[in-house]
KOLBA-606209 format. One record per residue (C-alpha): x, y, z; residue in three letters. Coordinates in Angstrom, 2 decimals. Last residue first. Layout:
// KOLBA-606209
{r {X; Y; Z}; ALA}
...
This chain:
// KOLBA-606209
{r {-1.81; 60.16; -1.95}; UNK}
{r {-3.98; 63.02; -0.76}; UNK}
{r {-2.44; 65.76; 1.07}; UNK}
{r {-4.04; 69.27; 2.07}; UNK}
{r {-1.68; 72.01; 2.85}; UNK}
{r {-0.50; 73.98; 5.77}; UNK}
{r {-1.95; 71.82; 8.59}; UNK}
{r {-3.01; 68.38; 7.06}; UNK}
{r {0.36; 68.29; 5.72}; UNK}
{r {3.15; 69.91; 7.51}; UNK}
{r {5.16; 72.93; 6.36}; UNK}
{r {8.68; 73.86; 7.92}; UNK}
{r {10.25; 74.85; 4.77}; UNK}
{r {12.94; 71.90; 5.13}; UNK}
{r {9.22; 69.81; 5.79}; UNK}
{r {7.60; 71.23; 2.67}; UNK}
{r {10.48; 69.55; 0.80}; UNK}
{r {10.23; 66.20; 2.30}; UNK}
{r {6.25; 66.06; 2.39}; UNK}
{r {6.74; 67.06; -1.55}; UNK}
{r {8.82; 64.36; -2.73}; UNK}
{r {7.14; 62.08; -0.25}; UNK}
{r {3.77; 62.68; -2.10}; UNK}
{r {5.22; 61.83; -5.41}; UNK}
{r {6.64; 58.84; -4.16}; UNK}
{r {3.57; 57.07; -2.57}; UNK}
{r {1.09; 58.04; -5.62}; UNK}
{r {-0.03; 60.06; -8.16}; UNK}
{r {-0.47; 63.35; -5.43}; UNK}
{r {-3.45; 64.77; -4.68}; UNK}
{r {-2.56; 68.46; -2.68}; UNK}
{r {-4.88; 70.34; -1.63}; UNK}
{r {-5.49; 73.77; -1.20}; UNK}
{r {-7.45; 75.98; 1.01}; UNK}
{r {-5.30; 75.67; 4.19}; UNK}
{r {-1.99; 77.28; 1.58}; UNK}
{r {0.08; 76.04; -1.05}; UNK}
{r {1.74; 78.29; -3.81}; UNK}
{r {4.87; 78.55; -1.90}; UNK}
{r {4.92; 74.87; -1.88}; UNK}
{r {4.78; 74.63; -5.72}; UNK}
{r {8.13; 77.19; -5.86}; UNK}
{r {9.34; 74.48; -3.02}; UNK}
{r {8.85; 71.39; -5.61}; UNK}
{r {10.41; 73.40; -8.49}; UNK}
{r {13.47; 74.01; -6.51}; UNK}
{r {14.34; 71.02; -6.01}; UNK}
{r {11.93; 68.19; -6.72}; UNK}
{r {7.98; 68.30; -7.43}; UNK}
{r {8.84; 69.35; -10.98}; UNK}
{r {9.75; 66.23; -11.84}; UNK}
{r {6.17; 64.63; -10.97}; UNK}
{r {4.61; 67.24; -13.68}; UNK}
{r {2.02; 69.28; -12.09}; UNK}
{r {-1.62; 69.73; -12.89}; UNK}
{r {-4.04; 72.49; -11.97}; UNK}
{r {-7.33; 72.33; -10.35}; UNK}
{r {-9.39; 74.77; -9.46}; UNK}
{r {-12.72; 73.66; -7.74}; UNK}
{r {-16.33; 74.09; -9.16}; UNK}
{r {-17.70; 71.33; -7.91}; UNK}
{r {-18.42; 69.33; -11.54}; UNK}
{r {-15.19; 70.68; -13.05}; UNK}
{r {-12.88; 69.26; -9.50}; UNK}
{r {-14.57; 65.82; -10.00}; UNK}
{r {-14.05; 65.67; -14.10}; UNK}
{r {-10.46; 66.91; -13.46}; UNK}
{r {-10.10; 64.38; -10.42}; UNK}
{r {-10.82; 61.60; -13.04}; UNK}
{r {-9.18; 62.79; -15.52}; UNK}
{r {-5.50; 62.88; -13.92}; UNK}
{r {-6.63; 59.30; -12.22}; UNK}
{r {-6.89; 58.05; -16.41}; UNK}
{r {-3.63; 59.12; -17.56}; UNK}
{r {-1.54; 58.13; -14.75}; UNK}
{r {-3.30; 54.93; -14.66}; UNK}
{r {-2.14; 54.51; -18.44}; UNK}
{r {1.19; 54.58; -16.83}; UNK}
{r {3.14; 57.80; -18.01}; UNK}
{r {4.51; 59.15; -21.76}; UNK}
{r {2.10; 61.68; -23.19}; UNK}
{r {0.45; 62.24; -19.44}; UNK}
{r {3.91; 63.57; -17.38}; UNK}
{r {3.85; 61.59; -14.51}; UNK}
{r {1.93; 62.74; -11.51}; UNK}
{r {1.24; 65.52; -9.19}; UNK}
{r {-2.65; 67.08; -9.10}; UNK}
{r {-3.35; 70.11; -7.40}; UNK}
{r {-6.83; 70.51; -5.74}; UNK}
{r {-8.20; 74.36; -5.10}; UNK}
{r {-11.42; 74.56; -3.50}; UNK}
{r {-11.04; 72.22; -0.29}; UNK}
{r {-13.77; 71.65; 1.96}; UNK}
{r {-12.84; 67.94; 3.62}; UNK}
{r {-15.82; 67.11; 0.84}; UNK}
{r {-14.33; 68.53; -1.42}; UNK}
{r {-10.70; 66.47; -0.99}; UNK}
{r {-12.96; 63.13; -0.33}; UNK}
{r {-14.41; 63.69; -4.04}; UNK}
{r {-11.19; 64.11; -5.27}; UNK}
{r {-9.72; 60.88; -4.36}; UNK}
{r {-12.86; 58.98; -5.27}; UNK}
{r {-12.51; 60.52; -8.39}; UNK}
{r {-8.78; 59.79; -9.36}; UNK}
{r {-9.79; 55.86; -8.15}; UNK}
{r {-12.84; 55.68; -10.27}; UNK}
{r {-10.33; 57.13; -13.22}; UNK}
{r {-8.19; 54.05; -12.23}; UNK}
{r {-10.25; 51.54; -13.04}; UNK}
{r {-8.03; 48.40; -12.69}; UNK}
{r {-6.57; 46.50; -15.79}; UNK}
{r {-6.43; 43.20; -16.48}; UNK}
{r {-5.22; 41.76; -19.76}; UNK}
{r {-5.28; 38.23; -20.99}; UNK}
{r {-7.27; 39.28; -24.42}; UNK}
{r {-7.21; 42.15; -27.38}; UNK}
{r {-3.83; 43.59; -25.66}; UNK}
{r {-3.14; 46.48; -23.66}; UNK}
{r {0.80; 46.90; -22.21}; UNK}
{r {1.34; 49.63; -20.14}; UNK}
{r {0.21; 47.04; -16.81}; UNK}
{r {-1.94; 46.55; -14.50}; UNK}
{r {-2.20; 42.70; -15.03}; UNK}
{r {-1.12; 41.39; -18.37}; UNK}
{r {-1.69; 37.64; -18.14}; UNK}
{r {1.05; 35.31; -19.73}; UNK}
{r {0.03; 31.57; -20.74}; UNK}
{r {2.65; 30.13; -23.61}; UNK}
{r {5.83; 31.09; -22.48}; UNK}
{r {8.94; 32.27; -24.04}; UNK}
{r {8.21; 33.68; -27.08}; UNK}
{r {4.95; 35.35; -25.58}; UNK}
{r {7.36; 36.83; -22.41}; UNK}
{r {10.19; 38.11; -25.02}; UNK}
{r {7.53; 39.91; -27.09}; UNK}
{r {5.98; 41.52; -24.44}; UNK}
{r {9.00; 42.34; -22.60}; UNK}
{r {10.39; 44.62; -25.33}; UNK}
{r {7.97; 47.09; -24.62}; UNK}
{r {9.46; 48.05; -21.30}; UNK}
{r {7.01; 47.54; -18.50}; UNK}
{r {4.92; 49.73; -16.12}; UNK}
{r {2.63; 47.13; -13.65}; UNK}
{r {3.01; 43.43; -13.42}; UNK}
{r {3.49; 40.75; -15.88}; UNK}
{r {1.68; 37.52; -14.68}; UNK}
{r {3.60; 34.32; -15.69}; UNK}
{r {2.62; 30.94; -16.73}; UNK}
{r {3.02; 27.08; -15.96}; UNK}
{r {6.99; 27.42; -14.48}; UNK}
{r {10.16; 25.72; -14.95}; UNK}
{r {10.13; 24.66; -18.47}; UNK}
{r {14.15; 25.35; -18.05}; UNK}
{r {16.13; 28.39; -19.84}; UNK}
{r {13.83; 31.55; -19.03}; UNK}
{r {13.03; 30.32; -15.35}; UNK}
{r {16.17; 29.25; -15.09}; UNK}
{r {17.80; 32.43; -15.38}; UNK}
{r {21.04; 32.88; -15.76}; UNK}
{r {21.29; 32.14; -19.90}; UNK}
{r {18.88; 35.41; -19.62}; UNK}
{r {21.20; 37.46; -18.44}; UNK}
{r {23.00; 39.00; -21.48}; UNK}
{r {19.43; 38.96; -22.74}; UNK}
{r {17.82; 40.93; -20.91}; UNK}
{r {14.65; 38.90; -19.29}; UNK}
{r {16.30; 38.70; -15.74}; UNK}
{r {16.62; 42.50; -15.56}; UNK}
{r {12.80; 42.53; -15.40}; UNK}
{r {12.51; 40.30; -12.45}; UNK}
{r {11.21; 37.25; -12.31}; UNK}
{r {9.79; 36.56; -8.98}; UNK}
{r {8.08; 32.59; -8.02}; UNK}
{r {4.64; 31.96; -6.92}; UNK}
{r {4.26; 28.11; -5.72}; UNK}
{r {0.03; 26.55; -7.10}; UNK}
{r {-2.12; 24.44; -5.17}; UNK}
{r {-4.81; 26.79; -5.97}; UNK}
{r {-5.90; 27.75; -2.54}; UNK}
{r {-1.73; 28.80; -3.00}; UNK}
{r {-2.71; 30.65; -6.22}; UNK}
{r {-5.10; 32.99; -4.90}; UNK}
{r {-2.46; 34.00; -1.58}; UNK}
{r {0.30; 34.50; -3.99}; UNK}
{r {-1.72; 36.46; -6.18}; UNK}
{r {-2.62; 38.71; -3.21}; UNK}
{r {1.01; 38.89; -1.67}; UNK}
{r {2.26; 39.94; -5.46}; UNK}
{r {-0.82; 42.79; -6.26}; UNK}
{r {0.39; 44.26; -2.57}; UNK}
{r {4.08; 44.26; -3.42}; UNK}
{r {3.86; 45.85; -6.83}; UNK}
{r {3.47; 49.10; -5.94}; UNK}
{r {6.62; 48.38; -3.83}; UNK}
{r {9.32; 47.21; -6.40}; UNK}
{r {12.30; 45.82; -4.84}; UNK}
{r {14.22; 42.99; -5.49}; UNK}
{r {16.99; 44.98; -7.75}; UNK}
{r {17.03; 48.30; -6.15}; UNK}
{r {20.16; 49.89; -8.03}; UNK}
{r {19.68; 47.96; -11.15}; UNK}
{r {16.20; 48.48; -11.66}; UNK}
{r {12.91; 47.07; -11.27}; UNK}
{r {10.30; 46.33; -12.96}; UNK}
{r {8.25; 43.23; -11.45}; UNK}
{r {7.40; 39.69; -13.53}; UNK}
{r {5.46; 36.82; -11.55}; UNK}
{r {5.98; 33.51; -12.42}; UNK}
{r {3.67; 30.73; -11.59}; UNK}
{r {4.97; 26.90; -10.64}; UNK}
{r {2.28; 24.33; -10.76}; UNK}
{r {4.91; 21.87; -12.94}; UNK}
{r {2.59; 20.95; -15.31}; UNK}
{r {3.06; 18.08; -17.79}; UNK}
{r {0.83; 15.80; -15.38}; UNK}
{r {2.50; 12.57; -14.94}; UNK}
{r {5.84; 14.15; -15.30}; UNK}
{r {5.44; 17.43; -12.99}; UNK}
{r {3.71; 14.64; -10.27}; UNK}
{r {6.90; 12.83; -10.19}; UNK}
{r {8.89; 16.03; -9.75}; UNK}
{r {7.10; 17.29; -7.27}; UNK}
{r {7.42; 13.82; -4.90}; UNK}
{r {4.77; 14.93; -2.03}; UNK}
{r {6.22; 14.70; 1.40}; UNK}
{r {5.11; 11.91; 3.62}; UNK}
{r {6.48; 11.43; 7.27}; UNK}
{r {3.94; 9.41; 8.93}; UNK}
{r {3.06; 11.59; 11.04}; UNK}
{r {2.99; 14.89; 8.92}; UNK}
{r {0.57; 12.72; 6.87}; UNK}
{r {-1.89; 12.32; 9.36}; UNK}
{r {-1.78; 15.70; 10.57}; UNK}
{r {-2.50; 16.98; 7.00}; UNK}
{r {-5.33; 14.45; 6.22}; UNK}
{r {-7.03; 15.65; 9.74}; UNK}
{r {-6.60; 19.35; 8.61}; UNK}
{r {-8.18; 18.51; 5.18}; UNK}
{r {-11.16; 16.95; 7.06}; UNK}
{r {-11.46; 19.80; 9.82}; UNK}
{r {-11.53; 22.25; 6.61}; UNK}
{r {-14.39; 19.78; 4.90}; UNK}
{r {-16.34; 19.86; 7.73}; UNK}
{r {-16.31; 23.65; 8.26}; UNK}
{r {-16.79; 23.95; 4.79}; UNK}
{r {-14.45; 26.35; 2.55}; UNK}
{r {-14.23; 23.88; 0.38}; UNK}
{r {-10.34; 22.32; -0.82}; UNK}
{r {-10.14; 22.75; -4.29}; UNK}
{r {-6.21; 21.78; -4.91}; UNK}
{r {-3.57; 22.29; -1.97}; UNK}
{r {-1.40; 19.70; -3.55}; UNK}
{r {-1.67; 17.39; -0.23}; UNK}
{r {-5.99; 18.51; 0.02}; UNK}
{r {-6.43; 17.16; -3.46}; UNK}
{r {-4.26; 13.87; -3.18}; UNK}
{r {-5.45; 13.08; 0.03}; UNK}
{r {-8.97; 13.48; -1.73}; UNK}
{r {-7.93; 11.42; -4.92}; UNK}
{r {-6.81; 8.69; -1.80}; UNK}
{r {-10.80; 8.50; -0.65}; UNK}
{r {-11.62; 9.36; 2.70}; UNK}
{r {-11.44; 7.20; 5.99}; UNK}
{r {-8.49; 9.46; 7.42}; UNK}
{r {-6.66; 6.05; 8.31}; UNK}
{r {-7.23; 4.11; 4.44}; UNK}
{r {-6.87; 7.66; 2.70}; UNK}
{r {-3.12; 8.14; 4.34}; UNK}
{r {-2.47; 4.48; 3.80}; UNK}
{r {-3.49; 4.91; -0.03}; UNK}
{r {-1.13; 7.89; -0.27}; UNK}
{r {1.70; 6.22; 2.00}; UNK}
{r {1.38; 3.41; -1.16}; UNK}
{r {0.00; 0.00; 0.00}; UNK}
């Protein structure tokens, strides 16, 4: 008798179900069936039984490995925060899956590196999700390479496999909480809108269509110009009545940091959104 069957036999459920609840496949939400999968667990942590990956990656052709691509750059090259959140909830969907998330980073599709990577060289992995603001030479090298990739937030827009939030809900939601703290004049920081993230694009008209409807100024600034000197001749123009909405966690510490050497606070001398 195989541990499996064994497993099955002392649980008193069928081996297909040790099998299910082992790779972490469809296990219901049931109280019944949780105290089930926990009793299959326990049983095979005692008698020592460790699924064979490799074995199962032969019988099935799949080797329930997912990639998942970040930017990144040479000087921070495992770190992408806007990213971070959309990682620890794929990772969470594709472990009720039965699935292991793995990070690809950009610089690991170049090609003087790609010979390094084994994610690029072996059959290592099912499919990838490309994440966020991406050179356009990734699309082609992901397709070449695998045969699932989902676009998820990203630059790149394509008839099918794409996901995309909607940002312009999230520019107006953003606006509509500066009127209703009472602010008149809003000023929006972000990426310059011929070259940005299409979220960029689409949160800038969002707070435009917000500020039109309540009558509120609203004037946009270029994320570069919030540094140096350009960031403290926006400061000057600050005051209780306007807000700030900045693009996102950067752009607001850009201006936090230079309002601070000015001795300005947010929520005091200016509004801040992020």
């Amino acid at each position: 008798m195989s541990t499996l069957q064994l497993i099955a036999k002392k649980a008193g459920v069928s081996a297909q179900t040790v099998s299910n609840v082992l790779s972490g496949r469809g296990v219901s939400k049931r109280r019944d069936a949780i105290e089930r999968a926990k009793r299959i667990l326990q049983i095979a942590d005692e008698l020592g039984y460790r699924p064979d990956a490799a074995a199962r990656a032969i019988r099935s052709g799949r080797t329930l490995q997912i990639g998942v691509v970040i930017r990144n750059d040479r000087y921070h090259p495992l770190c992408h925060q806007l990213a971070f959140e959309s990682i620890l909830g794929l990772n969470e969907g594709l472990l009720e899956q039965g699935y292991v998330l793995s990070i690809i980073r950009v610089m690991d599709l170049e090609s003087e590196r790609m010979a390094q990577s084994r994610a690029m060289r072996e059959n290592l992995l099912d499919g990838v999700v490309a994440l966020s603001y991406l050179p356009d030479w990734v699309e082609k090298r992901l397709s070449d390479h695998f045969e699932h990739v989902i676009w998820a937030d990203s630059n790149i827009w394509l008839p099918e496999n794409c996901i995309r939030r909607d940002e312009k809900e999230a520019g107006m939601l953003a606006a509509k909480a500066a009127v209703n703290l009472g602010y008149k004049k809003m000023v929006w920081t972000g990426e310059r809108l011929d070259s940005g993230h299409y979220s960029d694009i689409q949160r800038w008209a969002g707070v435009k269509e917000v500020a039109q409807q309540h009558g509120c100024t609203v004037t946009h600034c270029n994320g570069a110009e919030a540094v140096g000197d350009q960031a403290f001749a926006l400061l000057d123009s600050l005051n209780r009545q306007t807000v700030v909405l900045a693009y996102d966690v950067y752009h607001a510490r850009r201006i936090v940091a230079a309002g601070q050497t000015l001795g300005m606070s947010p929520g005091y001398d200016y509004g801040l959104i992020c």
